[in-house]
N, C-alpha and C positions, 0 to 999 in steps of 0.2 A: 503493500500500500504506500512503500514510500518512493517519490522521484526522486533520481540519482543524476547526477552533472558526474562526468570523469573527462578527466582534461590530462591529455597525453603532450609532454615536454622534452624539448630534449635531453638528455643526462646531465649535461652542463648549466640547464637551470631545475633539475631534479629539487635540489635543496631549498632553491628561492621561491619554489612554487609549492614545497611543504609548506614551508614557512609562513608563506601570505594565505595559504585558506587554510591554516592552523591558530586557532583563538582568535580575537573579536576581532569587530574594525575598530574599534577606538584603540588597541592595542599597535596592531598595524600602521594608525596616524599618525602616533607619536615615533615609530620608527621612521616613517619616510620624515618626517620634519627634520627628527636629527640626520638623517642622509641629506635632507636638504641644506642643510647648518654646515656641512663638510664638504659643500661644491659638489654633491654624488646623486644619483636618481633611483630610487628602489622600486623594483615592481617585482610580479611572477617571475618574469624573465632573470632577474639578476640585478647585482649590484653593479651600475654605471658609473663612471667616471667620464663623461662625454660620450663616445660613441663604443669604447672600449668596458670589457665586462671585468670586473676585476672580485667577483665573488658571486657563487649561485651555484655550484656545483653541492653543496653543503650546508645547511643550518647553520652549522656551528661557523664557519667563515663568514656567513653574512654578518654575524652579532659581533663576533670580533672585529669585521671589518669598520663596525658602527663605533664600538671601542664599548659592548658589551660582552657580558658572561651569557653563556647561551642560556637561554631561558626554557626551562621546559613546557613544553604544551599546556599542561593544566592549570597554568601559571599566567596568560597571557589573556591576562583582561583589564589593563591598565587599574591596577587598584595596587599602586605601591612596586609590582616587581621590575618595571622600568628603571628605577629611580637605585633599587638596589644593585640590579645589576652593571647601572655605570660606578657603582660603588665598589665593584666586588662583596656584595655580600649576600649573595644570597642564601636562603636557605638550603642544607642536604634534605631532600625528600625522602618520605619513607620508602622502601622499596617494599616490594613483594617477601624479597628473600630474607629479609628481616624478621618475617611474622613464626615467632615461633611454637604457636599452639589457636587454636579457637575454643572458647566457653560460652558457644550458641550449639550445640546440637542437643536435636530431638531426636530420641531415639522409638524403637516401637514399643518403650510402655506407653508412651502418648500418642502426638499423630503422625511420628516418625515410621519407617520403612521397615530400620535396619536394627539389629540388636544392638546394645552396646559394645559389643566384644567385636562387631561386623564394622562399626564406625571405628573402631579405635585401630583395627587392623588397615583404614583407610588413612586414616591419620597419620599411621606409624609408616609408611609408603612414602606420603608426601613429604618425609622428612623432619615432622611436629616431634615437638619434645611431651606435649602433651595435649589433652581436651578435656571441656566439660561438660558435662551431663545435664541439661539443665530442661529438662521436661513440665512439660504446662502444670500448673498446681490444679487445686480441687473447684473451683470458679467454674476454670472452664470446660465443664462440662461436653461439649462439643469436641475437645480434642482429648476427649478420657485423661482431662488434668487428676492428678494425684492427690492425696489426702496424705497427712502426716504417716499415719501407718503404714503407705506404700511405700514414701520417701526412705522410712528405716526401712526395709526389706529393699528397695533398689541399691541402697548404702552397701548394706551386705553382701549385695552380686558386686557391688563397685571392689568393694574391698577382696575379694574373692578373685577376681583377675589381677590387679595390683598385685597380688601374691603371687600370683602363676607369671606375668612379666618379672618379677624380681626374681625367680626362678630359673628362668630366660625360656621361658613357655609361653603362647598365649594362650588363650582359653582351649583353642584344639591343639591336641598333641600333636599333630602334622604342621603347625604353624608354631616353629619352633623361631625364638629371638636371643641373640646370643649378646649380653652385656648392655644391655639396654635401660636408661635411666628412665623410660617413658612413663610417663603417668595418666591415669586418669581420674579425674578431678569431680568430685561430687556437688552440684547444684540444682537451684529449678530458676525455670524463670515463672515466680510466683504472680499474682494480678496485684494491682493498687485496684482499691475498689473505691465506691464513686467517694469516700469520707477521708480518702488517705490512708485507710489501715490496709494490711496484707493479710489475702486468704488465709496463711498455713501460720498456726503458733508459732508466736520468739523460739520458743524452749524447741519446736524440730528445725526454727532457719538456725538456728547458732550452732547445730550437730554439723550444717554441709560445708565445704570448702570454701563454696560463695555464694551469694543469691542474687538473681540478675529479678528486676522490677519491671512491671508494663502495665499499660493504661491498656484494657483489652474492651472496655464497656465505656457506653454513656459520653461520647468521644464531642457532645454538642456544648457541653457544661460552659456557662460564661468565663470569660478569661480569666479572671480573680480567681474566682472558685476550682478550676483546674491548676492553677497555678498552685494553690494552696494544699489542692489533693496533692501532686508531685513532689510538694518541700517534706510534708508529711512523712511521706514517705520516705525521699531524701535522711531525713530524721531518724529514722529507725536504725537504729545502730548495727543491722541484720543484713540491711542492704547494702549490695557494693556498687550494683551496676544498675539505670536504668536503659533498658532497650528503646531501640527505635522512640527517639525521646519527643517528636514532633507528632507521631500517628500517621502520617500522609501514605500515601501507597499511591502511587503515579498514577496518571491517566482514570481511578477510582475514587480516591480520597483524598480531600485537601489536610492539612494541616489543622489539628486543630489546636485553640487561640491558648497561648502561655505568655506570661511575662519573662522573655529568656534569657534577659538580663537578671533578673532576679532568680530565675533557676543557677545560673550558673556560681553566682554570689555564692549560693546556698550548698551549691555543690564543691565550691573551693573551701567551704569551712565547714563541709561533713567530711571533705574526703570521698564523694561520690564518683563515681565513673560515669560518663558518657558513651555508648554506644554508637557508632557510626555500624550501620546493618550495610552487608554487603549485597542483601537480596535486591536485584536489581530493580525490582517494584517496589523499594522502600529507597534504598540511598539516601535513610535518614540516620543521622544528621545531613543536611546538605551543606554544600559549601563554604558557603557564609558564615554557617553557625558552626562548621566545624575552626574556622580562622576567628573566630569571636572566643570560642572557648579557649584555645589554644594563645589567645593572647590577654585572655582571663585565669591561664595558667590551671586548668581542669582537667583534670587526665582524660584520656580517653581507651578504647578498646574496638579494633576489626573484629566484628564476628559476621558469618554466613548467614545463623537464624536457620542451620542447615537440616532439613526434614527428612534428606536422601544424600546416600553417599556423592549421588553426582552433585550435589549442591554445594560440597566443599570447595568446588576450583571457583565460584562465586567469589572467592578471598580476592580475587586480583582487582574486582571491579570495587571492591571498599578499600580496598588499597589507592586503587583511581582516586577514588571519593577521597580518602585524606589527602590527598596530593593536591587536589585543588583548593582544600584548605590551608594549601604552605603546613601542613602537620608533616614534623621531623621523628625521628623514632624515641626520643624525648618525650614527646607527647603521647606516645602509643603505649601502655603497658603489657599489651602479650605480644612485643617483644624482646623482653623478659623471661631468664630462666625462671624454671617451675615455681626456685625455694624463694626469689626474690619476690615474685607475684604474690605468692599466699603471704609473706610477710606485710605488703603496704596492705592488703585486703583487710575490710573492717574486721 
């Protein structure tokens, strides 16, 4: 359903014509103005100096030729990265290869696919040092969320494989791992329900590793009053993480109304986490607000939100997503080893 423009150039302005229909026009304007500031002409075609080309074969040569740091793509929407890159200072952006665990998967006690031991054999492929287990609580009903009682009986398959990997076994004998520090990590992602408090008792969130928090109902609530549910929550000394912190789901759901200034306040003097979902119908946190928290100094966290194993390679595109927030691996904490993570964890 979508129309496509493909513009074939020669190899020699390959890079100038990345370049120009890569990030905004306003971004673009201010590059040709400083080419114009230097006696030089920039277009798709290449960097001129009269009639003679003297850069276009490359990205990174045009920005040097300007007397920039090459900027990267996700970067390029004049709100500040112009200005550093005649600085040299840009930011290092997170990569991919950074990410050393996700604490969003569902597995099939809930509306997940895959068993636990099925996910964690996916995980342990990709390279992750660890995952977490973090299954819908008892609310919501619809995706067979959990009740306290289940949480302890999932704890004990969790802890029950943890033993077979420090073994160097996985849960099947034929899926044998040899010196493996992998972990798997026990959570849910419980509801905030419409008053601020959490489906499932302190006394079973304080047993799991971490509790990831979401707004799953009642998504119309006036901004005050939603905002005050979320600090709430925030509040709970039980919480670490809220998910998808805005609600929206593209092209489906808008946003619904917070004061995100005042969430994030709230969340720099809980110690709370911010979610950036990497589920491509969420990409919430979006952009903005992932570069508002991160210069409100709020940790954050990639996760997939992953229901099936194929959902894990989804990490790349919330990797995107922080990138366009200028978020450094500073700002990310799963990428962080195991023992450092559970230590800042409330």
């Amino acid at each position: 359903g979508f129309d496509m423009d493909i513009r074939v150039v020669p190899r020699k302005s390959y890079g100038a014509a990345l370049q120009y229909f890569t990030g905004s026009k306003e971004h673009n304007i201010v590059l040709r103005k400083i080419a114009i500031n230097k006696g030089l002409k920039l277009s798709e075609y290449g960097l001129f100096r009269g009639v003679k080309m003297i850069a276009g074969e490359s990205e990174k040569e045009i920005y040097e030729k300007l007397g920039l740091q090459w900027i990267p793509p996700e970067m390029r929407e004049n709100t500040g990265e112009i200005g550093a890159a005649l600085k040299k200072q840009l930011p290092k952006l997170i990569e991919l290869k950074d990410i050393k665990g996700d604490l969003h998967y569902h597995s099939n006690w809930d509306g997940g696919t895959e068993s636990i031991e099925e996910m964690a054999e996916v995980a342990i492929k990709m390279g992750y040092e660890y995952i977490g287990i973090s299954d819908h609580t008892k609310f919501l009903r619809i995706e067979n969320g959990l009740d306290e009682k289940q949480l302890a009986r999932q704890r004990k398959e969790i802890e029950k494989l943890n033993s077979c990997l420090r073994q160097g076994f996985g849960g099947r004998a034929k899926f044998k791992i040899k010196n493996l520090k992998f972990r798997i990590l026990h959570g849910c992602e419980a509801n905030i329900l419409a008053d601020g408090s959490i489906d499932i008792k302190d006394e079973a969130l304080a047993k799991l590793d971490f509790v990831i928090a979401g707004v799953h109902s009642q998504m119309k609530m006036p901004k005050e009053k939603m905002t005050e549910r979320i600090i709430k929550a925030m509040e709970n000394p039980n919480v670490d993480i809220i998910s998808h912190p805005t609600g929206r789901i593209l092209k489906q759901r808008d946003e619904y109304e917070i004061d995100f200034a005042k969430i994030l306040r709230v969340a720099k003097e809980t110690g709370t986490i911010l979610e950036i979902n990497a589920n491509p119908y969420r990409l919430d946190l979006n952009g903005q607000n992932i570069r508002r928290a991160k210069e409100a100094g709020v940790k954050m966290i990639i996760n997939t939100d992953a229901h099936h194993k194929d959902h894990l390679r989804l990490m790349e595109y919330g990797v995107s997503q922080a990138r366009r927030g200028w978020a450094e691996k500073g700002d990310i904490i799963n990428v962080w080893p195991v023992d450092k993570l559970l230590e800042m964890l409330k």
